[in-house]
C-alpha positions as CSV (number, residue, x, y, z in Angstrom):
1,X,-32.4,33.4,-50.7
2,X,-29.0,32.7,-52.6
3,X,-26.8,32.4,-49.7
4,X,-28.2,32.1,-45.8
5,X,-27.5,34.9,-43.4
6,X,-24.3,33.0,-42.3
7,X,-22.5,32.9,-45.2
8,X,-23.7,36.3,-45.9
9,X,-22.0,37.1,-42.7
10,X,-18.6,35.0,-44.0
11,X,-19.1,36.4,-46.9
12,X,-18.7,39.8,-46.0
13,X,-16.4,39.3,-43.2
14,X,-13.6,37.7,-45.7
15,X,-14.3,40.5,-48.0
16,X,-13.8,42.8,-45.0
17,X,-10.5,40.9,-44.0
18,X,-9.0,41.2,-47.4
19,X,-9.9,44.6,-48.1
20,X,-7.7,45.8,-44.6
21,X,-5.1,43.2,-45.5
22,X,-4.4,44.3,-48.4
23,X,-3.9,47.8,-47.5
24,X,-1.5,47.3,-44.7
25,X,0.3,45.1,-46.8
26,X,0.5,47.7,-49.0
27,X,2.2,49.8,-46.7
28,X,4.2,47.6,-45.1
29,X,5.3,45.9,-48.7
30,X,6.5,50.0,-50.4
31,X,9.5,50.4,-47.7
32,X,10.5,46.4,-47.3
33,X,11.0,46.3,-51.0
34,X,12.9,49.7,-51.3
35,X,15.4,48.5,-48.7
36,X,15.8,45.0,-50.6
37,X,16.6,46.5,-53.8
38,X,19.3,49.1,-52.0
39,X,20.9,46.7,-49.6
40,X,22.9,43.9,-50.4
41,X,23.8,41.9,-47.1
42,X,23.6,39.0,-44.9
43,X,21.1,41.2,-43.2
44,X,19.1,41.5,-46.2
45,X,18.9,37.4,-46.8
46,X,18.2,36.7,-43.7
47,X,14.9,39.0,-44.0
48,X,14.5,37.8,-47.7
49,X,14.2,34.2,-46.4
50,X,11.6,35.2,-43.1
51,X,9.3,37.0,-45.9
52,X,9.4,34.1,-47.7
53,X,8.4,31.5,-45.0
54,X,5.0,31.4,-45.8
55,X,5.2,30.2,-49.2
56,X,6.9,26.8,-48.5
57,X,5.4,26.2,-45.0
58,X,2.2,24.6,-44.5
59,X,-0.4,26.8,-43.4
60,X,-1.6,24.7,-40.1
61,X,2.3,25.1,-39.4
62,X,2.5,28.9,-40.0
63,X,-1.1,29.4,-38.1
64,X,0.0,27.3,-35.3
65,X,3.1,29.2,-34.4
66,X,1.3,32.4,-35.1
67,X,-1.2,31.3,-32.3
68,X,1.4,30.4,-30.0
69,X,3.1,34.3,-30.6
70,X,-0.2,35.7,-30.3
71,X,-1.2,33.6,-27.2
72,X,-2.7,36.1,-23.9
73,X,0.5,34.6,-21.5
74,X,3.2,36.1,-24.5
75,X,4.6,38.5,-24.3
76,X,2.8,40.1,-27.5
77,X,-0.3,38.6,-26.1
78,X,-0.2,40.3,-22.8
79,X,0.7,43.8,-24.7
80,X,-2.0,43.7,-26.3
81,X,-4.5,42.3,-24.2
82,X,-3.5,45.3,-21.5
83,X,-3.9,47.6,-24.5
84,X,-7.3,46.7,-26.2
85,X,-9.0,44.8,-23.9
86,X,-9.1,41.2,-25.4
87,X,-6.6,38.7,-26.9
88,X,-5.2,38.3,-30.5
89,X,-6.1,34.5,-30.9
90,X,-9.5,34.2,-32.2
91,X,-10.4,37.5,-32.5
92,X,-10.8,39.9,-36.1
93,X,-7.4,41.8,-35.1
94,X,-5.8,38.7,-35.2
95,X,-6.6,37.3,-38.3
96,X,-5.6,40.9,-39.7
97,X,-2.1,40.2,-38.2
98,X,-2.1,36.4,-39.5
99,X,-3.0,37.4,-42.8
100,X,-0.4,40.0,-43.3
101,X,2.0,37.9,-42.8
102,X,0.8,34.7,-44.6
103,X,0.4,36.7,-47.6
104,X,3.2,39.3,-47.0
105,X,5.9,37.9,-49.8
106,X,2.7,38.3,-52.7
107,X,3.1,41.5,-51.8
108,X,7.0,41.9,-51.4
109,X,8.0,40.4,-54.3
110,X,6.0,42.3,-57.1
111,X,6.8,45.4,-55.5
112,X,10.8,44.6,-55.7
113,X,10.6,43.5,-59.3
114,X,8.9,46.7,-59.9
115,X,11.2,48.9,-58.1
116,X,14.4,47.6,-59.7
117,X,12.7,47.9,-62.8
118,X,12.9,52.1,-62.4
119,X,15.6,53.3,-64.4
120,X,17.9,55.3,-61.8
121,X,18.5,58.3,-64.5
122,X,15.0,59.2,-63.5
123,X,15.3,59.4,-60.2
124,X,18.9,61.4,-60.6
125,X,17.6,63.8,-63.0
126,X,14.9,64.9,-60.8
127,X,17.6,65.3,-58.2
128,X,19.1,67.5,-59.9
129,X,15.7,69.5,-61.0
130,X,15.9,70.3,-57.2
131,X,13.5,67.9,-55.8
132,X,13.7,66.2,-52.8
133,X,13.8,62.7,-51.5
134,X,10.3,63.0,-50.5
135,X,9.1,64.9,-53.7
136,X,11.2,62.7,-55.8
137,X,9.3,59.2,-54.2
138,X,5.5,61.4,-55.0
139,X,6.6,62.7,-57.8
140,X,8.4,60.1,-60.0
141,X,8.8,56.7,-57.7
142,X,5.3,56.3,-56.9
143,X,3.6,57.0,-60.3
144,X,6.1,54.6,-62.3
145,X,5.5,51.3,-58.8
146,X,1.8,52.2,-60.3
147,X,1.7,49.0,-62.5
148,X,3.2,46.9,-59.7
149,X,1.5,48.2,-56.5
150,X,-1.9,47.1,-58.0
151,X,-0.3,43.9,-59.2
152,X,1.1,43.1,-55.5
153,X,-2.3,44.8,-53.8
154,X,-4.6,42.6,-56.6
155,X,-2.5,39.3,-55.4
156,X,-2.9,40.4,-52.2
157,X,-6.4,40.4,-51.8
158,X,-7.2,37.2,-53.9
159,X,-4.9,35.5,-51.7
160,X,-6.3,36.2,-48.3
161,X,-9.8,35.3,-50.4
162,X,-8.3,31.6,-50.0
163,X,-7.0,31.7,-46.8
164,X,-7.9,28.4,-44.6
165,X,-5.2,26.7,-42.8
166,X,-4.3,29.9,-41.1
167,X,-7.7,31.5,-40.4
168,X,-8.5,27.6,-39.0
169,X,-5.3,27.6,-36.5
170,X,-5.4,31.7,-35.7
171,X,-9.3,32.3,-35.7
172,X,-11.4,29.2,-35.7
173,X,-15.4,29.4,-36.5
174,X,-16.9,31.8,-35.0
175,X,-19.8,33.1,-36.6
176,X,-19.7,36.5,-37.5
177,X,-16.3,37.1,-35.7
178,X,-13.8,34.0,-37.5
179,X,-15.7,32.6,-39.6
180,X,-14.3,33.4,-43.5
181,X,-15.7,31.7,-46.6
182,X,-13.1,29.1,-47.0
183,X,-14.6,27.7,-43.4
184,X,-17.9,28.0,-44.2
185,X,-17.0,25.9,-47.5
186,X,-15.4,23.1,-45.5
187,X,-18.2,23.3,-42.9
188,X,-20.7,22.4,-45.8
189,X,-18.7,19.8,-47.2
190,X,-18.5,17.7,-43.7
191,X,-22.5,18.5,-43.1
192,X,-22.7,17.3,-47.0
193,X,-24.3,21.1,-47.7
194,X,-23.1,20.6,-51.3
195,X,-25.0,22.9,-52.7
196,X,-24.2,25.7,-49.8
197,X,-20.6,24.7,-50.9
198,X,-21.4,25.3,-54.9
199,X,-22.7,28.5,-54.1
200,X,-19.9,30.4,-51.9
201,X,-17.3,28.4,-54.1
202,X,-18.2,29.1,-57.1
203,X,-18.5,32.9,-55.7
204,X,-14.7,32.8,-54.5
205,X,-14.2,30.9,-58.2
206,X,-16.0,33.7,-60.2
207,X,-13.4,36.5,-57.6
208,X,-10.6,35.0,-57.9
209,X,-10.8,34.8,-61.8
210,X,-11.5,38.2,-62.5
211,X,-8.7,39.3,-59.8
212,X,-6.0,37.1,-61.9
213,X,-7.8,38.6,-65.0
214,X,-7.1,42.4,-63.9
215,X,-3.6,41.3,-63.3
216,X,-2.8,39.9,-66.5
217,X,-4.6,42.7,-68.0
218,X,-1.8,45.1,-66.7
219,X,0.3,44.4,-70.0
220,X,2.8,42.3,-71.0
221,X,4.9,39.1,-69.1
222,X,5.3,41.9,-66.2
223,X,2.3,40.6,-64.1
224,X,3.9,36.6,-64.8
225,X,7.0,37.4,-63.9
226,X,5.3,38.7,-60.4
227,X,3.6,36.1,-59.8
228,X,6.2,33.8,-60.8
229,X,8.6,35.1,-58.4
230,X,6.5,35.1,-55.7
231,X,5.3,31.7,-55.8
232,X,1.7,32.2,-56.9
233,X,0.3,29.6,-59.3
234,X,-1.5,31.3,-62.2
């Protein structure tokens, strides 16, 4: 067999993780970029420097104060404990929530660029073709963000792939449950698994590359400039 039943298990789990990341992020990323291209205030700094957080902090710092918000006696903790039955800290739903917003400003960040790239004359001339606000985001917003949402959902997902430092703090190992690829490939490299190691890394290796390749693929120095301002290495 390629891979054992546990890292088939990671495996799919991280897969699983990224997959429901990225789509929250999506819709969490459409209106938070909207409202930073419209508003220009204190207010909107203040948020622009919270979504960016997680690309200068280290990840053991970001997952430890995550687990300290998500902890059963906060007050976040005891919500939704009394809601769902178990607490956030090591738990799947909790490394949803960690992920989101560990890899929120990948998101964030292509989608302003691509907003503010939309000429306004578009959106004013449909205006005055009688369409609505909502029509007008369906009928003319959405299909020209097309090039950035799959920029910002394609960065997204590669970079809850690579996710450790905040899994580690927020999750921890548990088979099955916690346990992503990036923890199996540690857990290898301290049992001196190597070649377990070679296999789910080069796997992740083989991902991430085509990922970055689809988002380069998208035309032009758009997808650098994304990635560029928001703090992705390519």
């Amino acid at each position: 067999m390629l891979l054992s039943e546990g890292d088939w298990q990671a495996l799919v789990l991280t897969l699983k993780l990224a997959a429901l990341s990225t789509a929250l992020l999506t819709l969490i990323g459409l209106p938070l970029a909207a409202w930073r291209v419209r508003k220009q205030t204190r207010l909107r700094q203040a948020l622009d420097a919270v979504i960016a957080l997680p690309l200068v902090l280290p990840p053991t710092v970001l997952g430890f104060y995550l687990l300290v918000i998500f902890a059963p006696d906060s007050l976040l903790g005891q919500g939704w404990t009394s809601l769902f039955g178990h607490p956030l800290p090591f738990s799947f739903a909790g490394l949803v929530m960690g992920s989101c917003i560990y890899s929120l400003p990948f998101v964030v960040q292509p989608l302003t660029v691509a907003f503010r790239e939309i000429d306004p004359r578009l959106l004013e001339a449909a205006a005055t073709l009688g369409c609505g606000r909502l029509e007008r985001f369906y009928r003319v917003t959405l299909p020209l963000l097309r090039r950035g949402l799959l920029v910002a959902a394609s960065l997204a997902f590669a970079h809850t792939l690579g996710e450790f430092g905040v899994v580690l703090m927020l999750g921890g190992s548990i088979p099955g449950q916690t346990q992503v690829v990036s923890i199996a490939i540690f857990q290898h490299v301290e049992a001196l698994r190597y070649a377990d190691a070679h296999r789910l890394a080069g796997f992740l290796l083989v991902l991430s590359f085509l990922v970055l390749l689809f988002v380069y693929g998208q035309g032009g120095n758009r997808p650098y400039s994304a990635l560029r301002i928001s703090g992705a290495r390519p």
